[in-house]
N, C-alpha and C positions, 0 to 999 in steps of 0.2 A: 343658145338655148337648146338647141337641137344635139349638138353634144352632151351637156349637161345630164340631157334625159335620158340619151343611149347609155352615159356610166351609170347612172340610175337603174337603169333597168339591168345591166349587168350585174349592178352589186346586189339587186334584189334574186337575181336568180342564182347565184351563189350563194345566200344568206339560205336559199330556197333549199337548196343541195346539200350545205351541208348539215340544215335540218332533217332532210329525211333520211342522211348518213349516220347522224345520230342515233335518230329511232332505228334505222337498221342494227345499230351495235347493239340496243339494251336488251339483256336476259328475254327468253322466249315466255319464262313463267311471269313476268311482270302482266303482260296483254295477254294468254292465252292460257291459263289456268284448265284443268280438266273439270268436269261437275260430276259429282259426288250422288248421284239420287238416293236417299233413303226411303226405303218403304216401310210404313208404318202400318199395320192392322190396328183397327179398332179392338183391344184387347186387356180389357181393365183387369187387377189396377196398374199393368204396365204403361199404355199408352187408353187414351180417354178423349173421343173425337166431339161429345155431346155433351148438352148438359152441364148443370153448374160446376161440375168438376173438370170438365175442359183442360185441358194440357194442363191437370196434375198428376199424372201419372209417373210412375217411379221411373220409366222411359224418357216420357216427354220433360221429366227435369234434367237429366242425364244432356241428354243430345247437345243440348245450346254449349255444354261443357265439353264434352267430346268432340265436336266439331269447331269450338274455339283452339282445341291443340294437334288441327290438323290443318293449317291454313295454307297447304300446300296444294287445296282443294277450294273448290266454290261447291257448296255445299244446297242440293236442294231436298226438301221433305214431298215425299207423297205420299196420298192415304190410296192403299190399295185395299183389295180382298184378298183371300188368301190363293184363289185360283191363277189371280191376276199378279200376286205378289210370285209365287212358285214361276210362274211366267218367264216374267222379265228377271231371275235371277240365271234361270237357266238360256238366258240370249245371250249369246258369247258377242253379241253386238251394245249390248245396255251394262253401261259399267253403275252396278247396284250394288247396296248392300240392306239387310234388315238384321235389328238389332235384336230382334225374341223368337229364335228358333232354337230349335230343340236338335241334336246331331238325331241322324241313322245313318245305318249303311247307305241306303239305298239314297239318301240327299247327299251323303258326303263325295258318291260318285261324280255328281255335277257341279256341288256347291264348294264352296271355300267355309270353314268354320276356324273361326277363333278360337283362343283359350278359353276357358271356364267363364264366362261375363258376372252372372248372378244364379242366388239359389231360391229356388221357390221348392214351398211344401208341395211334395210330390199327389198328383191325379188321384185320385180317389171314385166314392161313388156318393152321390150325392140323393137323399131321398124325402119323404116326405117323413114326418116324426110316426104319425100315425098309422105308416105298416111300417114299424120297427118289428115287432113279431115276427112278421114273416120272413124278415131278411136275417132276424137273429140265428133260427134253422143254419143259417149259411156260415156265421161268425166261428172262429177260431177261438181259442181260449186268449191268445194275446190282443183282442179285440179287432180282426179286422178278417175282412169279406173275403170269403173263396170266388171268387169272380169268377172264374173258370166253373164248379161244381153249380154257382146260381145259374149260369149259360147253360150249363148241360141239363138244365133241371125242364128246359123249356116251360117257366111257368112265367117269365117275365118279358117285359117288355124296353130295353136298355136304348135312351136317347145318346147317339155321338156325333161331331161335328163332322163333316166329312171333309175329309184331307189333313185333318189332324192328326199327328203321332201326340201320344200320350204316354211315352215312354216306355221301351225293350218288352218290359213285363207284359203291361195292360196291352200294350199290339199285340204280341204272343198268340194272349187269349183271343182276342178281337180276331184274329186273322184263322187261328183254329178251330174256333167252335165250329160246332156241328150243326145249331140252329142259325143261321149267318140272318134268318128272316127276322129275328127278334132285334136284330140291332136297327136303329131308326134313324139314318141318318139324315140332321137338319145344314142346308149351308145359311149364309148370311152374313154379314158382319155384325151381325148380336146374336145371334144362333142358341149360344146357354141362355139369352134372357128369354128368347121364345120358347126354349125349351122347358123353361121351370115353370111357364105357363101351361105348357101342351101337359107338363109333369102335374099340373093342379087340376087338369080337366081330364087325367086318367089317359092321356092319349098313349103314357107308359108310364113306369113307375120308377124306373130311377133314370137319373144321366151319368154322365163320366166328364168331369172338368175338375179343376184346380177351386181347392174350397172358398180360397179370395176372390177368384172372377165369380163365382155363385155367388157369394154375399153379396158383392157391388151389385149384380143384376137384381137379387131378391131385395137388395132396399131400395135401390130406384125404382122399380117398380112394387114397392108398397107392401111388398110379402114378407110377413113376419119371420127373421129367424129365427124365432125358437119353434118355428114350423119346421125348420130342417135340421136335417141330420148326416153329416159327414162321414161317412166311412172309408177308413184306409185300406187299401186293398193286400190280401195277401202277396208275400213275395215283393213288395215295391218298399223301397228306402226312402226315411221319412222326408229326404230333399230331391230334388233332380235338379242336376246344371243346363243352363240357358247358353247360347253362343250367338257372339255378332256373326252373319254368314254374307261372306259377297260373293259377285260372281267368282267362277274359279278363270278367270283369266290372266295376263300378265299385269292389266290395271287392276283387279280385286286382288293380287297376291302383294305390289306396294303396299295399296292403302294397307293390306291386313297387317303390315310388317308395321306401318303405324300404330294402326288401333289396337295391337296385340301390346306395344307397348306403353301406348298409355291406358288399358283396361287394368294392365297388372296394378296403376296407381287409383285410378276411380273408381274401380270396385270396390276394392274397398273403403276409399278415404269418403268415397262418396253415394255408392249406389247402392249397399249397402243400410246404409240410413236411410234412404228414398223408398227404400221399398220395405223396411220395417215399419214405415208408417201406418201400411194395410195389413198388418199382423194383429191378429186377432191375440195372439197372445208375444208382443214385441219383446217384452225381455227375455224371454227364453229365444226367439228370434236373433235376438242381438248376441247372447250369451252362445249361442250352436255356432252364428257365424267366424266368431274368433279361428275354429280349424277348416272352416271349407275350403282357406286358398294355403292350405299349409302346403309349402314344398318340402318332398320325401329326400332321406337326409343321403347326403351323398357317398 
């Protein structure tokens, strides 16, 4: 018996050995995949943290699809702010990426940015109906605001998000005026929805955001649109492009090499539609989108 057991037990620890020879052989990506963090803002109708509308945002339907054609990744979602998003993009130790930023110079220095992602109606000024008069003074004959001249007028009072680029033009203005006192800047992660309020208690008279994220905030919170009134700003093109941005490291330059190739298929096959859905006027939306991803001919 006392034999029996010794082979026994040999043949168990061979059995043992060349189990964990095996697991030694198999691919390192099987067991040890990298993670993926997404950072998401609360930033309707891209992404949507509250409320009955909860992950419908043209974002939040995207991702489940985007990150199903990247399974080269374990892939996690967080909801940051925007101080805390800029953050950890720029930690050359947190490998990130966010899917709704806007390029500049000055983020392309640290960040990594994608192709073209999607097109939103570009920033504007957003007011209340009843001083249209007075911002008409300001209007161009093509319908849309000297933002710069209403600045220099110092007779207003302009709410912005802070830390947000709102596009080449409207920073321009924003960063040159000469009254820098009249600009108000609100943070938060609903920031335009307090500010359409602070805009209804006169605390200033107009904002500067994207006329879809003002609608969302003006009907969740009860405020009639035909209380507002959208103005396009001079000098700004009626779209502006969005970009996935990661970190700029050697892990955010792979993934980009992914998601740059499949953004060129779900933008349009997919994101595209997602975000017509918050267009206030969708077919003309649908019908501009056919040239935004046109490639120029060789």
């Amino acid at each position: 018996m006392r034999v029996n057991g010794s082979m026994h037990d040999t043949g168990s620890r061979m059995r043992a050995l060349l189990i964990v020879a095996l697991f030694a052989c198999l691919p390192a990506t099987a067991s040890a995949r990298e993670t993926l963090i997404w950072l998401l803002r609360d930033f309707p109708p891209l992404t949507i943290f509250s409320g009955p509308l909860a992950g419908q945002g043209a974002i939040d339907k995207l991702m489940p699809e985007l990150t199903a054609r990247m399974p080269e990744y374990d892939h996690q979602i967080m909801h940051v702010n925007r101080a805390r998003g800029t953050q950890m993009l720029n930690d050359p130790d947190v490998f990130a990426c966010d899917p709704t930023l806007l390029w500049t110079p000055e983020r392309d220095k640290t960040i990594l940015f994608s192709i073209p992602a999607y097109a939103t109606p570009s920033n504007g000024v957003t007011i209340e109906r009843r001083r249209q008069a007075f911002f008409a003074a300001f209007m161009d004959a093509d319908g849309r605001l000297d933002l710069a001249a209403l600045l220099a007028s110092d007779s207003v009072d302009v709410g912005i998000v802070g830390g947000r680029s709102y596009g080449p033009v409207i920073d321009k203005v924003l960063r040159e005026t000469t009254h820098p006192n009249r600009l108000i800047l609100h943070y938060g992660n609903a920031a335009v929805g307090s500010m359409l309020e602070m805009e209804r208690l006169d605390r200033f008279q107009a904002i500067i955001s994207y006329w879809p994220e003002a609608r969302f905030h003006a009907q969740q919170q009860g405020i009639p649109l035909e209380d507002l009134e959208f103005l396009p700003v001079k000098g700004v093109p009626k779209y502006q492009f969005a970009h996935i941005a990661c970190s700029k490291t050697d892990k955010g330059r792979a993934a980009m090499d992914i998601i740059n190739r499949e953004m060129r298929v779900l933008r349009v096959t997919r994101l595209i539609g997602f975000y017509a859905e918050w267009m206030v006027k969708k077919e003309e939306y649908l019908r501009d989108a056919q040239t935004f991803f046109e490639e120029p001919p060789n």
